[in-house]
C-alpha positions in Angstrom: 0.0 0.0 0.0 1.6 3.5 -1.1 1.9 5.9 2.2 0.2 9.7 1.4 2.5 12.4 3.0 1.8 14.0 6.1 3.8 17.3 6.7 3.6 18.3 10.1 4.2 21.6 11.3 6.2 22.5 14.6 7.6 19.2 14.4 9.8 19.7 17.4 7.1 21.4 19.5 4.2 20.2 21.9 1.4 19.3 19.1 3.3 18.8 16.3 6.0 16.5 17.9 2.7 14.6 19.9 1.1 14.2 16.2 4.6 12.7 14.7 5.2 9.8 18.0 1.0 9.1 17.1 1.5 8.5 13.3 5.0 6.6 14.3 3.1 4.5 17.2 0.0 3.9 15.6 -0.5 0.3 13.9 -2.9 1.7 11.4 -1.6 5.4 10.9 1.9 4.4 10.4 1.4 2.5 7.5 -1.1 5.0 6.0 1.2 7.5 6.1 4.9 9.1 5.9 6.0 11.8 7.6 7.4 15.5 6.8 8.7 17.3 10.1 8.9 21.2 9.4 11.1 22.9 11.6 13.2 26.6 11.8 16.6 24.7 12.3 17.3 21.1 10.9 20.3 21.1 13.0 19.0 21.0 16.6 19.2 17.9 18.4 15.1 17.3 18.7 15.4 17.5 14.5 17.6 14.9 14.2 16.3 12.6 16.7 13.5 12.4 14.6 15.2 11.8 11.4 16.6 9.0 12.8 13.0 7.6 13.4 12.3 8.2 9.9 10.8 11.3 9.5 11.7 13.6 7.1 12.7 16.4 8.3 12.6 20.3 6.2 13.1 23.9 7.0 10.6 26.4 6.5 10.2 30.2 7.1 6.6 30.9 8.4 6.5 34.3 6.8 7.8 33.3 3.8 4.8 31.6 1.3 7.2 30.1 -1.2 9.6 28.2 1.7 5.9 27.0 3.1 5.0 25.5 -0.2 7.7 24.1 -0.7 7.9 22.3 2.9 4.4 21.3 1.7 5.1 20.0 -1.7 3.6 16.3 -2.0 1.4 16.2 0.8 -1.9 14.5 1.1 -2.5 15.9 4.3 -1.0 19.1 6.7 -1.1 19.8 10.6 -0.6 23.7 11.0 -0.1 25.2 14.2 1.6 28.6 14.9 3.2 30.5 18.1 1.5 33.7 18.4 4.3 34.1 21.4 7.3 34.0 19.3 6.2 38.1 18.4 3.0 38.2 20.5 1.1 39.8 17.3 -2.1 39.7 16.2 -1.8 40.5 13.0 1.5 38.3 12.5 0.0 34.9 13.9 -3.1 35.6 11.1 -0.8 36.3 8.2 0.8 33.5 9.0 -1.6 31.1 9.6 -3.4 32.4 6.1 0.0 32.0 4.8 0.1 28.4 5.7 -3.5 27.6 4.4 -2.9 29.1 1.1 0.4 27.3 0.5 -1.5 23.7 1.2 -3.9 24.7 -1.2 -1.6 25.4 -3.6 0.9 22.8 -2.7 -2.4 19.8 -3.8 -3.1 18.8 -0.3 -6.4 17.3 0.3 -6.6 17.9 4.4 -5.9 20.8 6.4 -6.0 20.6 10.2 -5.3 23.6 11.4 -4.1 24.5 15.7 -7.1 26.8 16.1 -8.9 28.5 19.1 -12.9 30.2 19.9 -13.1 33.9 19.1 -13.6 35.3 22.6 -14.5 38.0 21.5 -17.5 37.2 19.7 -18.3 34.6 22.2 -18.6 37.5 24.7 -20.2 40.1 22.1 -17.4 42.3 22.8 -17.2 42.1 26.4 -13.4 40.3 26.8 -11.0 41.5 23.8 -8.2 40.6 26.4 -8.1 36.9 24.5 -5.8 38.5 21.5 -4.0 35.0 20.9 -7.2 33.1 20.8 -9.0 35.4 18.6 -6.0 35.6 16.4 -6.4 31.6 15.5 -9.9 32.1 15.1 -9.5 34.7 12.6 -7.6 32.1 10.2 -10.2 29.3 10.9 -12.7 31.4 9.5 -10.6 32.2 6.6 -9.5 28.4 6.2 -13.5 27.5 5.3 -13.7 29.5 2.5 -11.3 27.3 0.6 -11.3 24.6 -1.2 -9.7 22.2 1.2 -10.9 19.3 3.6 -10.3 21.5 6.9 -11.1 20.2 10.7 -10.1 22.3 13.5 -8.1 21.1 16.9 -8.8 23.2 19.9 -6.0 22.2 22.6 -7.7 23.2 25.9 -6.0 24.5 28.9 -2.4 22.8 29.0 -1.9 20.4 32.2 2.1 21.0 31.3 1.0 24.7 32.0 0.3 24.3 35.9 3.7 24.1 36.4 4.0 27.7 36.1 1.2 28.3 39.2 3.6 25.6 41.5 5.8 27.2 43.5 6.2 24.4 46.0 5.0 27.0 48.7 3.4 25.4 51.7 0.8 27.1 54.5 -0.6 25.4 57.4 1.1 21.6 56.1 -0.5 22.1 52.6 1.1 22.4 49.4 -0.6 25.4 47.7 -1.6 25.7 44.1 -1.6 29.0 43.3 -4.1 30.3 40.9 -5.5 33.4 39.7 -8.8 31.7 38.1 -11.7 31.3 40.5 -12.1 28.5 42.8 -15.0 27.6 41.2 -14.3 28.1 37.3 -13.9 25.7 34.8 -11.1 24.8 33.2 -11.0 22.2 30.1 -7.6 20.1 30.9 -5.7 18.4 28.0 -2.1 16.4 28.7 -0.9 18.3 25.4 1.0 15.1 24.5 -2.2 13.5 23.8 -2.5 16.0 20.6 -1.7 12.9 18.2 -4.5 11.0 19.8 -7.1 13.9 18.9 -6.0 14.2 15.3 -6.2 10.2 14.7 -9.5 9.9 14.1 -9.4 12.9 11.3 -6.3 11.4 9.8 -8.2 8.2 9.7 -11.4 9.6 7.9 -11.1 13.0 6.8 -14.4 13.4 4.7 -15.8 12.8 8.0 -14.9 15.6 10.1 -14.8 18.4 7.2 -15.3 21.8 9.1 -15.4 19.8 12.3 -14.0 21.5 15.4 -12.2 18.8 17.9 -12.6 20.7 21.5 -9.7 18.7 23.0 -9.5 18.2 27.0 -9.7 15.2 28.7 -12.7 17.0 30.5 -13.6 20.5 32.6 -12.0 20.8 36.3 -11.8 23.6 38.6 -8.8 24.8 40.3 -10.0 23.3 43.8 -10.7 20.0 42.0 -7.4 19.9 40.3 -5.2 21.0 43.9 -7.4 17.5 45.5 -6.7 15.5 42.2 -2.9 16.9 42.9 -3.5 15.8 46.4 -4.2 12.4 45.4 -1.3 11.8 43.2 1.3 12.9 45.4 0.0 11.4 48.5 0.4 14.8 50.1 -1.7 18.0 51.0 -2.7 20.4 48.1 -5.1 23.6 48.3 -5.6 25.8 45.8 -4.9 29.7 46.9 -6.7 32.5 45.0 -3.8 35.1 44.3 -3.1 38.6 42.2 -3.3 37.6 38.4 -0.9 40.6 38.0 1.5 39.3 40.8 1.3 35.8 39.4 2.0 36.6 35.7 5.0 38.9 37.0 6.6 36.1 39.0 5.8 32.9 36.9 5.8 33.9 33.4 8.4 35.4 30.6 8.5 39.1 31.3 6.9 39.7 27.5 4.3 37.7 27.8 3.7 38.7 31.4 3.4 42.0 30.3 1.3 41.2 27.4 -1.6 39.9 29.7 -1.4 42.9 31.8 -1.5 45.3 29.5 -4.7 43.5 27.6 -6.2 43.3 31.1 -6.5 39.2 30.5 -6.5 38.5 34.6 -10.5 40.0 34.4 -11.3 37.7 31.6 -10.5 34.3 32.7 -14.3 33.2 33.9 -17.8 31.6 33.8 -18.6 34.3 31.3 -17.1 32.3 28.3 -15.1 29.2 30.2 -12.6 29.0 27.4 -14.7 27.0 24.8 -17.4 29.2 25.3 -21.3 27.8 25.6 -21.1 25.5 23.4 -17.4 23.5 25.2 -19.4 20.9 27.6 -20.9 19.1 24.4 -18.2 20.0 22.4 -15.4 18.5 24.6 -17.7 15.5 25.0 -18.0 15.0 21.5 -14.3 15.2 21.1 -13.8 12.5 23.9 -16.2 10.0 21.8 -14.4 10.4 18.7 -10.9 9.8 20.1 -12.6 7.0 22.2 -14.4 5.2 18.7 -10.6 4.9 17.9 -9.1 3.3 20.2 -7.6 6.3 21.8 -7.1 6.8 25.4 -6.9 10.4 26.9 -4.4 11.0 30.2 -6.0 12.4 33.5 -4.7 15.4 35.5 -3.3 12.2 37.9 -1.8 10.8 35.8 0.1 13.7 34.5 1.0 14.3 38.0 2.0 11.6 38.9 4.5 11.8 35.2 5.5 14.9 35.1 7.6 15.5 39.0 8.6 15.9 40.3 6.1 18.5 42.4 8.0 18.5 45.7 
């Protein structure tokens, strides 16, 4: 059986590299398909780890449309993600993106999934514009289904690797604390971003199926106190969640640009019930998701089981 191509963007990254080890590990995908990694520098050790398991592995220049068509050149089928963090720009992240869907077009392919997000600002009629990276994403999903491509849409949810950054290791009263600046009470859609491969299997099995589909993809919703006893659980020790200043939090825990990016957009007032990331329509969305990773054969990690993976905590 002749293998289509699959060119996989941000090969060494978090979703891209998760889609590549699926395709590699899977005993139907792997034989469906080879494997293009696209990458800024060929030379860095991740790259050439995964030439050695076979994939081949190009450079590309995400604002240049000839370098992307070229890295695209062959494929059947194309996972496109960007980092709006790499210039923290609106308006670069959608030139980009729009970049990358014109150049699969042009380049033959037959499947686009693109690394999108929800508008929050629509979601919200206008209330939170704080959400620039989502809306951003959004703005080239909308873009993408007016071409003619086969285009489904993953929607990573709230990155479990991502707590690390509200863990300080801090303990009050003989509890650990999990610092947060989202409501006790707020829901938050969880993903282990390593299952990314797992969401995409089901599209990459039967692409006619999902066209214009959007793939919500957590595990499921949790809270912050829910995730400090889930915490609490794994490590066999005691873990509360502590409300704290989104302004102080972002200042201490995250790169100074992007730290100041949130402030200055005013994103610590928009994390909330109002929209809950996915916005009204996440709790069916997300459950949706589940099932069709599920009808596969796929198995998505807990917030435990990261835990309990990903230490160590203290």
């Amino acid at each position: 059986m002749s293998q289509s191509l699959l060119t996989v963007f941000g090969a060494t990254g978090q979703q891209g590299g998760s889609v590549i080890r699926h395709v590699l590990d899977h005993p139907i995908l792997s034989k469906k398909y080879k494997l293009r990694g696209v990458t800024r520098d060929t030379n860095k050790p991740a790259s050439k780890e995964l030439e050695q398991s076979g994939v081949d592995m190009v450079k590309a220049d995400m604002d240049d449309s000839a370098s992307l068509q070229e890295a695209m050149k062959g494929s059947f089928a194309v996972f496109a993600v960007t980092n709006f963090w790499e210039k923290i720009s609106y308006s670069s992240e959608v030139a980009q993106g729009k970049a990358m869907a014109d150049a699969a077009v042009a380049s033959g392919a037959k499947l686009l999934i693109w690394s999108s997000l929800p508008a929050i600002s629509k979601i919200t009629n206008g209330k939170t514009t704080a959400m620039v990276h989502f809306d951003s994403k959004a703005e080239v999903e909308e873009y993408i289904r007016t071409l003619p491509i086969t285009s489904v849409f993953y929607m990573a949810g709230f990155y479990m690797q991502n707590q690390k950054q509200f863990w300080s290791g801090k303990k009050e009263n003989g509890a650990f604390l999990l610092e947060h600046s989202i409501g006790p009470n707020d829901l938050v859609p969880l993903i282990d971003i390593t299952d990314t491969g797992a969401y995409c299997a089901p599209v990459l099995l039967s692409p006619e199926r999902y066209h214009h589909k959007r793939f919500m993809a957590a595990t499921y919703y949790k809270t912050p106190v829910q995730m400090a006893k889930g915490m609490e659980k794994a490590l066999g020790q005691p873990v509360r969640y502590q409300n704290v200043s989104a302004v102080d939090l972002f200042r201490d825990r995250f790169p100074s640009a992007m730290a100041d990016h949130f402030i200055k957009t005013g994103m610590e007032k928009s994390f909330g019930t109002d929209w809950i990331y996915f916005g009204p329509e996440g709790e069916e969305g997300v459950k949706w998701t589940v099932e069709q990773v599920e009808s596969v054969g796929g198995k998505l990690g807990t917030w435990e089981e990261y835990v309990k993976r990903d230490g160590p905590w203290v």
